[in-house]
N, C-alpha and C positions, 0 to 999 in steps of 0.2 A: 135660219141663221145659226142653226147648230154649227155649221162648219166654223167658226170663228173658237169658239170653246175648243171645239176638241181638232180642230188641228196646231193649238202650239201643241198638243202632247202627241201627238201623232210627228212633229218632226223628231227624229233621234240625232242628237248632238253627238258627234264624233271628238268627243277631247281626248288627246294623247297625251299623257305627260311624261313618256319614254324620256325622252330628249330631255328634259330637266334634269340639269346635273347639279347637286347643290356643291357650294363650295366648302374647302375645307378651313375652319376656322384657324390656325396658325396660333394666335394666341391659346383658345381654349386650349389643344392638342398642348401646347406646352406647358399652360399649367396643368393639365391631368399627368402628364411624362412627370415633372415635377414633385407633385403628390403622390403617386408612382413610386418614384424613387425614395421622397424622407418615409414612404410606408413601410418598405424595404428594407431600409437602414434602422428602422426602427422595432422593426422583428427582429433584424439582427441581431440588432443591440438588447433585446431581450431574450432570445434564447441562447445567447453568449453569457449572459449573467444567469441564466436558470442553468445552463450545464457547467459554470462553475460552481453554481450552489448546490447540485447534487453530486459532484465530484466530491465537494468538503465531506458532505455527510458518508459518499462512501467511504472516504480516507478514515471519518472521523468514527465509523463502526470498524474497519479496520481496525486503528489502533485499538478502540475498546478488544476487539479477539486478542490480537497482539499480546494486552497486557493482562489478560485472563490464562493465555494460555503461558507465561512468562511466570505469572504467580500459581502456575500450578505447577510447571519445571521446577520453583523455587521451592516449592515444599516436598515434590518428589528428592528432592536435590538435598534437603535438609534428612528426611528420613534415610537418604541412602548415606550419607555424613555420621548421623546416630549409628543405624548398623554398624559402620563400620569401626566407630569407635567402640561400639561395645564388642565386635569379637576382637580385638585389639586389646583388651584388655585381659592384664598378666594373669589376675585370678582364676578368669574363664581357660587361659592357656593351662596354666597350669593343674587345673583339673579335670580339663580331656586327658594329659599329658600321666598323670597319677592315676585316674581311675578309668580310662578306654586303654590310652595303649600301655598301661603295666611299668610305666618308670618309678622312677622314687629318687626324692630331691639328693643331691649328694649333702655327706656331712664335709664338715669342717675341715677334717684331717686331707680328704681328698680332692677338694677342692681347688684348683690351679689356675692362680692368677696372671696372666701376660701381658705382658706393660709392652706399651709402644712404642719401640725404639726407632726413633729421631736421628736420621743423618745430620751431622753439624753442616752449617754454612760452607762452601769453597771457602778458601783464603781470596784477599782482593789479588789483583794482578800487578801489583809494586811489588809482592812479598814471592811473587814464584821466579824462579830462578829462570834465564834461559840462556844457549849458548847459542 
């Protein structure tokens, strides 16, 4: 009575499950689409907020250069003002003027004042005559 044992294992079952075609859930697929999408939106929405927050900071190293390089104009700007006021000044003229090129201040006697002579106003036009 061996044969009873060992022939269930000796039949081979032929199960296909090709043909099984599961279906497609409808709800689930919509909510994954769903969640999908506010995931989307919500990347979005934060790397629209991180690249305006690194725009500030570069704006905001900008200006710092900006105003570095604006207060360094402004003291090149002040010393080249200095110079200029001091070779501007009569004293310094006047002692290139005496002791490089060989003048000598004039005196008194030769000295020639000219005034600036002033054309008078036109007369108004009641007072010129025409024929």
């Amino acid at each position: 009575m061996e044969t009873r044992g060992t022939f269930e294992y000796e039949i081979k079952k032929d199960v296909r499950n090709n043909q099984i075609v599961r279906e497609v859930d409808e709800r689930r697929m919509r909510d994954l689409w769903q969640s999908l999408g506010i995931g989307i939106v919500l990347v979005l929405v934060l790397l629209f907020a991180a690249w305006q927050h690194f725009e500030l900071l570069r704006h905001g190293y900008q200006l710092e250069q900006m105003q570095r390089e604006r207060a360094a104009e402004a003291e090149i700007n002040r010393h080249l003002r200095l110079e200029m006021e001091s070779l501007r000044a009569p004293q310094r003229i006047e002692k290139i003027a005496t002791e490089d090129l060989g003048m000598v201040s004039p005196g008194d006697d030769k000295a020639v004042v000219i005034e600036r002579v002033t054309t008078p106003a036109p007369p108004a036009k009641s007072l010129v005559a025409t024929r």
